[in-house]
Each structure stands twice: as C-alpha cells, then as structure tokens.
Backbone as JSON Lines, residues from 0, in Angstrom:
{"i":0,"aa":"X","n":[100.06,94.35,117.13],"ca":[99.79,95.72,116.72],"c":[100.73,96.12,115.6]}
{"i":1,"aa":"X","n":[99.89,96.92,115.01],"ca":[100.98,97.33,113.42],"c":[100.96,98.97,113.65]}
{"i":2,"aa":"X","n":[102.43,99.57,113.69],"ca":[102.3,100.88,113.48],"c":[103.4,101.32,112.48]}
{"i":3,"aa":"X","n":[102.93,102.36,111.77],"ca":[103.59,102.81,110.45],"c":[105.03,102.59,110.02]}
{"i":4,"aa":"X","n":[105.97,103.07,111.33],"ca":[106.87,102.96,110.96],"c":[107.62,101.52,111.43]}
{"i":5,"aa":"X","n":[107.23,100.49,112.42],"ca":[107.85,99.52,112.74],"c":[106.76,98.7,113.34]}
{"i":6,"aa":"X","n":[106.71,97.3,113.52],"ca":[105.99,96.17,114.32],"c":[106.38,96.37,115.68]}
{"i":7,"aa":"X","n":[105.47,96.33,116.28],"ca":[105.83,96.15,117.93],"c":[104.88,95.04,118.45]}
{"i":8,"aa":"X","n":[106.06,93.82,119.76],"ca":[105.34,92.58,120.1],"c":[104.0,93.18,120.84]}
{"i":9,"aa":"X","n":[103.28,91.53,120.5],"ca":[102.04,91.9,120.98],"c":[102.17,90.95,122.62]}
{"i":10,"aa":"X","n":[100.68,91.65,123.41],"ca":[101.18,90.42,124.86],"c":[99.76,90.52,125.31]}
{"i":11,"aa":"X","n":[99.51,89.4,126.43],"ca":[98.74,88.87,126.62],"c":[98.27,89.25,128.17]}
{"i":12,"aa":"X","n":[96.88,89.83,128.19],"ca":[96.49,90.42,129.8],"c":[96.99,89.38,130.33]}
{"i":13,"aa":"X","n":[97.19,90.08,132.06],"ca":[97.88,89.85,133.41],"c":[96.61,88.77,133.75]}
{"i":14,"aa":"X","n":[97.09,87.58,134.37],"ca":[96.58,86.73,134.94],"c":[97.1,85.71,135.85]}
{"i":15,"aa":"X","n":[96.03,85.35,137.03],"ca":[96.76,84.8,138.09],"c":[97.21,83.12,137.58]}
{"i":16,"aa":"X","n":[97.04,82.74,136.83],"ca":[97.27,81.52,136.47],"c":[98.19,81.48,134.82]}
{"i":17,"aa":"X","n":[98.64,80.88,134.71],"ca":[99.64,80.93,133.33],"c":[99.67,79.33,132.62]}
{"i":18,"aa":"X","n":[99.65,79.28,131.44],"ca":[99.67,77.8,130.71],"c":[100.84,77.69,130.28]}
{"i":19,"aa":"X","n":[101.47,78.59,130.29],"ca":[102.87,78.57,129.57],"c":[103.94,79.23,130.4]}
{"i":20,"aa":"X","n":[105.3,79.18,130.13],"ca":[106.03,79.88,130.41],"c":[106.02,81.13,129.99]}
{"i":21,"aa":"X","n":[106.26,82.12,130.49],"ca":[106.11,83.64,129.65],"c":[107.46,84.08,129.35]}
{"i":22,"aa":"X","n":[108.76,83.55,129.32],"ca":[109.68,83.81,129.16],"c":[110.37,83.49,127.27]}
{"i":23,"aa":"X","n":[110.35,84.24,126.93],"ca":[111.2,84.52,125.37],"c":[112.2,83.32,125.22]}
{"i":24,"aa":"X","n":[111.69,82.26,124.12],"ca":[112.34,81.21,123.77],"c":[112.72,81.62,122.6]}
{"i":25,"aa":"X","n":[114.23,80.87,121.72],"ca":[114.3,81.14,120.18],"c":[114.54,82.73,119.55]}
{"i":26,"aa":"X","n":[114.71,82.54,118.33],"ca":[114.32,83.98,117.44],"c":[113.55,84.04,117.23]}
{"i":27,"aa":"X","n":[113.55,85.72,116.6],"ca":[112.4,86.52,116.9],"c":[111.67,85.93,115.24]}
{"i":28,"aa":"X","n":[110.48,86.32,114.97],"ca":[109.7,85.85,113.42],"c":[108.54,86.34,113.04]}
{"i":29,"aa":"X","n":[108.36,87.01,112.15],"ca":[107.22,87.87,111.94],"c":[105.99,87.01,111.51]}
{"i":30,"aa":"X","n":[105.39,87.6,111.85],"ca":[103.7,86.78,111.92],"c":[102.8,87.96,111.19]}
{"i":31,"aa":"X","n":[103.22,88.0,109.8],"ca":[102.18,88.67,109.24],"c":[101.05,87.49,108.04]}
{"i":32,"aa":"X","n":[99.92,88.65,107.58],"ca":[99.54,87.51,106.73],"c":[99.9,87.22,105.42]}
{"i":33,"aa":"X","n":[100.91,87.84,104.94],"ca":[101.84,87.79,103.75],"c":[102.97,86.94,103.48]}
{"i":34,"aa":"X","n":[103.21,86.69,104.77],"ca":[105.33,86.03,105.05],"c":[105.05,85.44,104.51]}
{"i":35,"aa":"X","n":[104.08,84.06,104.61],"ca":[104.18,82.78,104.01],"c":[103.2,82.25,102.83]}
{"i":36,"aa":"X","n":[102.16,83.26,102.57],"ca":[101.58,83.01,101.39],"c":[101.01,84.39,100.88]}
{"i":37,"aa":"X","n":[100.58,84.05,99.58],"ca":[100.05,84.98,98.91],"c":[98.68,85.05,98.31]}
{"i":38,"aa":"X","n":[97.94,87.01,99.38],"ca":[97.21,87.26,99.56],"c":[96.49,87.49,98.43]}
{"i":39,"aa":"X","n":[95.22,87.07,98.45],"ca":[94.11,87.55,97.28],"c":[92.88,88.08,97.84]}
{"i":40,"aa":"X","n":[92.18,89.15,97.21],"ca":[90.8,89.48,97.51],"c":[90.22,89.28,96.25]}
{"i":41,"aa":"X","n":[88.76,88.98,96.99],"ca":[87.99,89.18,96.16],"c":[86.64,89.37,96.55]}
{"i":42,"aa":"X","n":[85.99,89.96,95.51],"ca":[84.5,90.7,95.82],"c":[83.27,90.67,94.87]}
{"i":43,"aa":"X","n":[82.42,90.51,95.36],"ca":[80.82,90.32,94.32],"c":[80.59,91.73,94.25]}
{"i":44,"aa":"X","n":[80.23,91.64,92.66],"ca":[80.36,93.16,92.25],"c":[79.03,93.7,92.95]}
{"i":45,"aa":"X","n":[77.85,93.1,93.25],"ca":[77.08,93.64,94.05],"c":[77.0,93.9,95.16]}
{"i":46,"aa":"X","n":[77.95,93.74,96.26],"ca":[78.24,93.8,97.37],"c":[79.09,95.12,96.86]}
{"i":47,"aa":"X","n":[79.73,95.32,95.92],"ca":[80.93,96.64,95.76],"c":[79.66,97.92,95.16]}
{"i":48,"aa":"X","n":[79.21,97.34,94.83],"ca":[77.74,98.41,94.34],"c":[76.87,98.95,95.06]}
{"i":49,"aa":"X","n":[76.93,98.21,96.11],"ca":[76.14,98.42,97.46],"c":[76.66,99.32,98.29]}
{"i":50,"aa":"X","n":[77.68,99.11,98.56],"ca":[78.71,100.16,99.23],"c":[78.77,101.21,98.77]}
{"i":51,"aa":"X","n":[79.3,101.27,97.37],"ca":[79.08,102.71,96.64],"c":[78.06,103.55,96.38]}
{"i":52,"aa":"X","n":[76.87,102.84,96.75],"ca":[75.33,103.3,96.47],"c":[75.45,103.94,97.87]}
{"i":53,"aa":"X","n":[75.74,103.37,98.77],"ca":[75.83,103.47,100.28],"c":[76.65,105.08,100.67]}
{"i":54,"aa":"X","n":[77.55,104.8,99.91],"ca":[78.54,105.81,100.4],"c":[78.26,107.57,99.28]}
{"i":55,"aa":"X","n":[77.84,107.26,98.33],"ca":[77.39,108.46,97.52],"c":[76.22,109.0,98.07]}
{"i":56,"aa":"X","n":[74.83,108.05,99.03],"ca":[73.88,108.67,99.68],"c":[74.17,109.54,100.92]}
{"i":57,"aa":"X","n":[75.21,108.89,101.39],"ca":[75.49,109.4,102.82],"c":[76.04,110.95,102.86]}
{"i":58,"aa":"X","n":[75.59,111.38,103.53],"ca":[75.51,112.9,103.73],"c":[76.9,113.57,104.56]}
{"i":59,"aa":"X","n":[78.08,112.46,105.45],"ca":[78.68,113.04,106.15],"c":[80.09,112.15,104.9]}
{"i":60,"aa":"X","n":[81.07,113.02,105.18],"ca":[82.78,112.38,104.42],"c":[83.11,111.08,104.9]}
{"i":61,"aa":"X","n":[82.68,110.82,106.18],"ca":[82.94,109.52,106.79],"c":[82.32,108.88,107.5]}
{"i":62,"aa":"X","n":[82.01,107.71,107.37],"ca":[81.23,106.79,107.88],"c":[81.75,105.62,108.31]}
{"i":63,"aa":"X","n":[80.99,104.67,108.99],"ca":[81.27,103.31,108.87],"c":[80.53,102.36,108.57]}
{"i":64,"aa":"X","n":[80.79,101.38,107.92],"ca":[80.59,99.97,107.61],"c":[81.11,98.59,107.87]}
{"i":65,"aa":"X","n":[80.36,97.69,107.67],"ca":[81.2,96.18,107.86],"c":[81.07,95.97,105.9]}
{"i":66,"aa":"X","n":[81.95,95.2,105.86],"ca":[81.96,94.21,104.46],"c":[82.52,92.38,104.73]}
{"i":67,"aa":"X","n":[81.92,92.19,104.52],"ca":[81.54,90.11,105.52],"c":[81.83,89.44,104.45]}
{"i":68,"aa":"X","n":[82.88,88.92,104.75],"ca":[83.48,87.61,103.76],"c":[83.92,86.33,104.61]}
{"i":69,"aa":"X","n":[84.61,85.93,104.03],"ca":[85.46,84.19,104.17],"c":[86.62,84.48,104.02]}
{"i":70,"aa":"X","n":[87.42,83.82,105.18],"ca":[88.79,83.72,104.86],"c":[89.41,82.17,104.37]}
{"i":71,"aa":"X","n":[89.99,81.41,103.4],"ca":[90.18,80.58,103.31],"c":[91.48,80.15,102.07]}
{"i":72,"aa":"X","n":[92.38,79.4,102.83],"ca":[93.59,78.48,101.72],"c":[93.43,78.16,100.83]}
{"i":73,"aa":"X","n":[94.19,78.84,99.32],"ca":[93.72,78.14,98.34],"c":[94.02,76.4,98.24]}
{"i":74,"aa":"X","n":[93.74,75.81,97.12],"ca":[93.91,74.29,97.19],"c":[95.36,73.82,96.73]}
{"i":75,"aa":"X","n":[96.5,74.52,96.12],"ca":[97.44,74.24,96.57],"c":[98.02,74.8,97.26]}
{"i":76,"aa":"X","n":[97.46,75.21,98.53],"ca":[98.12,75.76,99.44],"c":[99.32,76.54,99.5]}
{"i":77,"aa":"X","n":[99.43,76.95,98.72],"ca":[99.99,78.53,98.26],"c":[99.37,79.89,98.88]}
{"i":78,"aa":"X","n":[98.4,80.23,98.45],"ca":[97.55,81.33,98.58],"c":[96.9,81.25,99.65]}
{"i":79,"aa":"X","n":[96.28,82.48,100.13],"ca":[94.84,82.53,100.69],"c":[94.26,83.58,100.13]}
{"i":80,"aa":"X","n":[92.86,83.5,100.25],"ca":[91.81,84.4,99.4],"c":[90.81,84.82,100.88]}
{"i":81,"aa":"X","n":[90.56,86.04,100.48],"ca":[89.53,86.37,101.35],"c":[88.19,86.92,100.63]}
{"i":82,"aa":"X","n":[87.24,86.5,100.12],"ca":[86.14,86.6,99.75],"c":[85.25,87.27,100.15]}
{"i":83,"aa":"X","n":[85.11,88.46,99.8],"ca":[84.25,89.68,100.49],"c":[82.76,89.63,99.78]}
{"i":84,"aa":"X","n":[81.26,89.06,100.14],"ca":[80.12,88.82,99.78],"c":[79.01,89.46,100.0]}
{"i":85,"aa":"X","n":[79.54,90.05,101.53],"ca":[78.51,90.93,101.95],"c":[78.49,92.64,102.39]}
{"i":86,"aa":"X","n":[77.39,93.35,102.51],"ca":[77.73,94.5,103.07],"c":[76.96,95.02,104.04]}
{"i":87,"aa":"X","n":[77.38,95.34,105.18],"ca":[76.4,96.19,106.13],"c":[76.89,97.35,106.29]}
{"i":88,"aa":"X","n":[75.8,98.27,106.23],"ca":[75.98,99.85,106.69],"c":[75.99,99.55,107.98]}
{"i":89,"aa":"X","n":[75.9,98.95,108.93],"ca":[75.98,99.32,109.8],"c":[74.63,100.51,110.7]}
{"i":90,"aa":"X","n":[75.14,100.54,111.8],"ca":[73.81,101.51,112.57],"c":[74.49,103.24,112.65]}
{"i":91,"aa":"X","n":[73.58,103.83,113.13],"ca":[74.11,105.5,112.97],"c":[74.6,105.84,114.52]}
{"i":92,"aa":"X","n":[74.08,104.82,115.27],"ca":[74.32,104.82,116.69],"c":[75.89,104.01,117.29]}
C-alpha cells in the first residue's frame, strides 16, 4: 500500500497453513517500480483520442475507465515500458 506521506508494509491474509516462516529476516528494502529501473510509458495516439472523445461526451466530472496495455523489460534491461493500446469505457453500472 502507498500512502502520501510514507510506505507502509504490506501482509498477507490469516491462514491455517503457512509456506514460510512469517518472521522478519534481514533489512528492510523498498519494492517500488522505479528503485531499480527506469520507467517509460507509452501510448497509441488513438487509444489517447478515444479517451478524450470519451471523456468530453460524458455528461458527469467523473467517470471511470480501463486503458489496457503491456508491461514489459526493455532489451538492455535497463528500463521497463508499459505500453498503453487500448481503451474501455467501461459499463455505467
């Protein structure tokens, strides 16, 4: 979970069986998707046209949508890119 002013650990529902130890090994290490590489987006301008067509028709300030991409490592494994291709409005329900 991410909240504004600080990270707080995340944990795993109560269960009668365990695969692991649940006890805190080591230091602590942030697990974001930035620490270790660097993030790129990107988007088909018709998928960004769609949305905006989407969102200038709509009659209320806020709505929701999905926008459907790929997440994937660039090839020298440096980067990752997330590739945004698609768009759904979504339902009103």
């Amino acid at each position: 979970r991410f909240l504004p002013e600080k990270m707080v650990p995340f944990s795993f529902p109560l269960s009668k069986c365990a695969l692991w130890d649940p006890v805190p090994m080591g230091d602590v290490i942030g697990s974001h998707i930035s620490y270790y590489r660097n993030p790129k987006l990107s988007m088909m301008e018709k998928t960004l046209r769609l949305a905006y067509r989407h969102a200038k028709q709509n009659e209320k300030k806020l709505f929701s949508c999905f926008l459907l991409g790929t997440l994937g490592v660039d090839e020298d494994g440096e980067g990752i890119t997330l590739t945004i291709d698609r768009f759904d409005p979504g339902r009103g329900v």
